[in-house]
MMTF fields as JSON, N, C-alpha, C and O atoms, coordinates in Angstrom:
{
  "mmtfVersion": "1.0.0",
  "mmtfProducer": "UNKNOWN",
  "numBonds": 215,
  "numAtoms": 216,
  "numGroups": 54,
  "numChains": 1,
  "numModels": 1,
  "chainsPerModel": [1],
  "groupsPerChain": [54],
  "chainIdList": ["A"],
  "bondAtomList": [4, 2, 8, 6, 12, 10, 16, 14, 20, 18, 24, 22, 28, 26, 32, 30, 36, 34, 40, 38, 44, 42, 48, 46, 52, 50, 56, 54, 60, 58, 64, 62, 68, 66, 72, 70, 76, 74, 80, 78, 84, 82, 88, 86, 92, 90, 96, 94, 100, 98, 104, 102, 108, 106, 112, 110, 116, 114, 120, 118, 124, 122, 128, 126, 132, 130, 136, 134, 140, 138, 144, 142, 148, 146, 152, 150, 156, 154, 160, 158, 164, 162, 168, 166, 172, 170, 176, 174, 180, 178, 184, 182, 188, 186, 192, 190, 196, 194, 200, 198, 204, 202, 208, 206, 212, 210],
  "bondOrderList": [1, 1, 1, 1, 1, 1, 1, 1, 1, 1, 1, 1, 1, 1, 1, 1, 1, 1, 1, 1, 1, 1, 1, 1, 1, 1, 1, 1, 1, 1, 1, 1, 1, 1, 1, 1, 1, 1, 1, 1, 1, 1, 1, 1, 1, 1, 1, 1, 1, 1, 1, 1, 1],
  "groupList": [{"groupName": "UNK", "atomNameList": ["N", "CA", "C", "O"], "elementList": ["N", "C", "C", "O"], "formalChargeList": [0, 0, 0, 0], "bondAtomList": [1, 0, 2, 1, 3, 2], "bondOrderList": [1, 1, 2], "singleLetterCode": "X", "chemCompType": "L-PEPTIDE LINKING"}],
  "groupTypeList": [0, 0, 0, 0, 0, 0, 0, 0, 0, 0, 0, 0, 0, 0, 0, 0, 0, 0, 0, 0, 0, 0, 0, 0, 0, 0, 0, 0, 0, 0, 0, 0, 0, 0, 0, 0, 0, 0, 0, 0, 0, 0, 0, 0, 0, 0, 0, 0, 0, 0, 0, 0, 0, 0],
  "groupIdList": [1, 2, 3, 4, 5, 6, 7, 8, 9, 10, 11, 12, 13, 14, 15, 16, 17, 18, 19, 20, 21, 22, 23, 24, 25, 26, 27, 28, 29, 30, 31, 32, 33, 34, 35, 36, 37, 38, 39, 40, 41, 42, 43, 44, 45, 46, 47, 48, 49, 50, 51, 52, 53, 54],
  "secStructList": [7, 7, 7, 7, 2, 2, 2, 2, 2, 2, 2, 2, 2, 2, 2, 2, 2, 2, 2, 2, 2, 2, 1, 6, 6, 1, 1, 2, 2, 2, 2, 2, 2, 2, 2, 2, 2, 2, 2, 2, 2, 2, 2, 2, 2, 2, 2, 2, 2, 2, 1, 1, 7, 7],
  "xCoordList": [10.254, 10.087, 11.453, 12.292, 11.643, 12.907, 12.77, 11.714, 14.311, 14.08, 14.027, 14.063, 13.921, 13.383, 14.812, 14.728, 15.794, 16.752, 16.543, 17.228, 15.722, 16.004, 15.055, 15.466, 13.912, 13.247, 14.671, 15.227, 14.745, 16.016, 16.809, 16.89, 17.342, 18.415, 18.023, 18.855, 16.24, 15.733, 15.31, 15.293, 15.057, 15.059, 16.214, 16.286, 17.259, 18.366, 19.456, 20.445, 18.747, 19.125, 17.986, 18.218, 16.936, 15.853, 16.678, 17.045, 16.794, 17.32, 18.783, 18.902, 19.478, 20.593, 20.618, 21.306, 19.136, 19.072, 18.892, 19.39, 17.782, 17.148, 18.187, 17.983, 19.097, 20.339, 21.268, 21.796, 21.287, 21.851, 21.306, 21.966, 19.966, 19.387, 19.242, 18.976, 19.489, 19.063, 20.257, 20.187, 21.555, 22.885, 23.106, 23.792, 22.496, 22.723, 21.6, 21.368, 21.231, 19.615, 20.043, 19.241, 21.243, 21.634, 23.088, 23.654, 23.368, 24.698, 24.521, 25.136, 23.694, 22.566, 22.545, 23.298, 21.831, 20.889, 22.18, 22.083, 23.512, 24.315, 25.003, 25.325, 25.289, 25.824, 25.001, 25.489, 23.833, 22.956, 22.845, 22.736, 22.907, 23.064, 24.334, 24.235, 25.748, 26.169, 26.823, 27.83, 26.416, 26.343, 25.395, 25.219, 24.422, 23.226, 24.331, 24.43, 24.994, 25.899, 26.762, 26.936, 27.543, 28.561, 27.901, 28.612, 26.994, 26.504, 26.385, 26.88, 25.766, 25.807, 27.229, 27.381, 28.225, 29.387, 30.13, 31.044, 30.085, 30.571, 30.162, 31.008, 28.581, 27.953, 28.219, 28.445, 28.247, 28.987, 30.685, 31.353, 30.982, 32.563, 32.614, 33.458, 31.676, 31.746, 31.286, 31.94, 30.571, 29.731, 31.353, 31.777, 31.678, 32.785, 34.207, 35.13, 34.184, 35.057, 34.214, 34.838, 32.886, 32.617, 32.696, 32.762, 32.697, 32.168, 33.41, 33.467, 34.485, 35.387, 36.466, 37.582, 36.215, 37.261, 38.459, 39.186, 39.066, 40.235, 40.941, 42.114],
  "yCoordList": [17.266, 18.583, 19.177, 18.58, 20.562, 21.196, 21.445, 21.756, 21.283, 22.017, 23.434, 24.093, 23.829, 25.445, 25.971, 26.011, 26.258, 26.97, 28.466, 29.211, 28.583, 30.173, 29.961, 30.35, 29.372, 29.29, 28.87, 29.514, 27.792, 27.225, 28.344, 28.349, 29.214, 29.934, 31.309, 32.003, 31.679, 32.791, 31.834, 32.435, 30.481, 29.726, 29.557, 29.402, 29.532, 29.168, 30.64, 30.662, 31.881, 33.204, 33.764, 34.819, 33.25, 33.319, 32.766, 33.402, 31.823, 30.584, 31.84, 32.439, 31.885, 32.606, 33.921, 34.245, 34.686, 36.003, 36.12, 36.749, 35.128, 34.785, 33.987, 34.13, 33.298, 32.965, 34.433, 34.58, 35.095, 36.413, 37.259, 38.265, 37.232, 38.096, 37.49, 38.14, 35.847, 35.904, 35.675, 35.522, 35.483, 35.871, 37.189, 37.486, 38.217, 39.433, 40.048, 41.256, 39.513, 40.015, 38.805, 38.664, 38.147, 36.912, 37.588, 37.282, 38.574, 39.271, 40.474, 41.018, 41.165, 42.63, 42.344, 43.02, 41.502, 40.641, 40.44, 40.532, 40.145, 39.525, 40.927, 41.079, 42.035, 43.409, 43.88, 44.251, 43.83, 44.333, 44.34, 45.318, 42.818, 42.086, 42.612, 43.1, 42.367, 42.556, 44.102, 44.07, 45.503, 46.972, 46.955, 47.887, 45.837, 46.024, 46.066, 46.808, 44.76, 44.537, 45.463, 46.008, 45.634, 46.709, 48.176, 48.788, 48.543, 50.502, 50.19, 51.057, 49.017, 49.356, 49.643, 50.52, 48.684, 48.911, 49.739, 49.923, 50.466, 51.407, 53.169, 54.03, 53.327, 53.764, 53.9, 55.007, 52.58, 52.933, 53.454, 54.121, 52.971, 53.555, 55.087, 55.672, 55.907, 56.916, 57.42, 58.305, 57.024, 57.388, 57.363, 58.118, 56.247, 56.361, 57.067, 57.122, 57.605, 58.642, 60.353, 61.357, 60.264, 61.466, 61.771, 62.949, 60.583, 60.827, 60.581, 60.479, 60.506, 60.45, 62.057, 62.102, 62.77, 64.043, 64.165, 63.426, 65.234, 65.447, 66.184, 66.363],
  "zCoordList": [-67.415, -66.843, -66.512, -65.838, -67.103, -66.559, -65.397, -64.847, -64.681, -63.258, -63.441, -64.48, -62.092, -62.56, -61.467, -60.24, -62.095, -61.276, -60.833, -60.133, -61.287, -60.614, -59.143, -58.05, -59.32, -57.953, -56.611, -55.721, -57.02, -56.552, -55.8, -54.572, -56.533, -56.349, -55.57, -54.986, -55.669, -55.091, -53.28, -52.205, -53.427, -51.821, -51.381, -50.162, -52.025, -51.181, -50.767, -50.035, -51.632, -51.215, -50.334, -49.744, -50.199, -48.816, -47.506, -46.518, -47.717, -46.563, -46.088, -45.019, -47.004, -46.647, -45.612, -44.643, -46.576, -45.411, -44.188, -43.254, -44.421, -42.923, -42.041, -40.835, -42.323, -41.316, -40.839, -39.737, -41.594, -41.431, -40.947, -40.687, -40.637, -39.951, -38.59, -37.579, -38.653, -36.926, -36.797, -35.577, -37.063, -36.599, -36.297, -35.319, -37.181, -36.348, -35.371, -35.318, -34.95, -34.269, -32.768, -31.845, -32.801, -31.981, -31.212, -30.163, -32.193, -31.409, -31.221, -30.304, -31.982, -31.027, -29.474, -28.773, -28.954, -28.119, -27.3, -26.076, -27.914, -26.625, -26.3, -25.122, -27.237, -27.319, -26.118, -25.051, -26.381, -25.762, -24.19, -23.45, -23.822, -22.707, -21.794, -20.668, -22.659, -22.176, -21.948, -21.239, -22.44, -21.762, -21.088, -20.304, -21.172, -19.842, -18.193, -17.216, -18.701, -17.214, -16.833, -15.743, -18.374, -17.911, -17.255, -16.458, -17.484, -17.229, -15.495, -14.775, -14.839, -13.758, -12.92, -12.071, -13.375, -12.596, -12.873, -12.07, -13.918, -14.336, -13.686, -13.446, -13.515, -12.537, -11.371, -10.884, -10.566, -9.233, -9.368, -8.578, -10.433, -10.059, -10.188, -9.508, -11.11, -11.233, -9.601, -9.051, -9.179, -7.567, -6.21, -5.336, -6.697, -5.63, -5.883, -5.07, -7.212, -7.541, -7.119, -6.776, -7.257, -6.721, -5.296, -4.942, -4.232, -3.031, -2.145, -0.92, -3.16, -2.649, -2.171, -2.687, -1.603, -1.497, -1.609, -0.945, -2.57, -2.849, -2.199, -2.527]
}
């Protein structure tokens, strides 16, 4: 029986995407996370530049 290379080569370009998709769906997620943290402190700084009088 021949091997069948192309199956081969269409699973191991499956295998490939799908690592690439949860690598980027893994640094979305940390992007994500981390402007979650940043907007609050950034927020108050804008607050204590307003309430501050010039």
């Amino acid at each position: 029986m021949k091997p069948n290379y192309q199956y081969d080569k269409r699973q191991r370009d499956l295998a490939k995407k799908k690592q690439q998709d949860e690598k980027r769906l893994k640094k979305r997620a940390k992007n994500d996370a981390d402007a979650a943290q940043e907007k609050p402190a950034d927020s108050s700084a804008d607050e204590n530049k307003e309430s501050v009088p010039n």
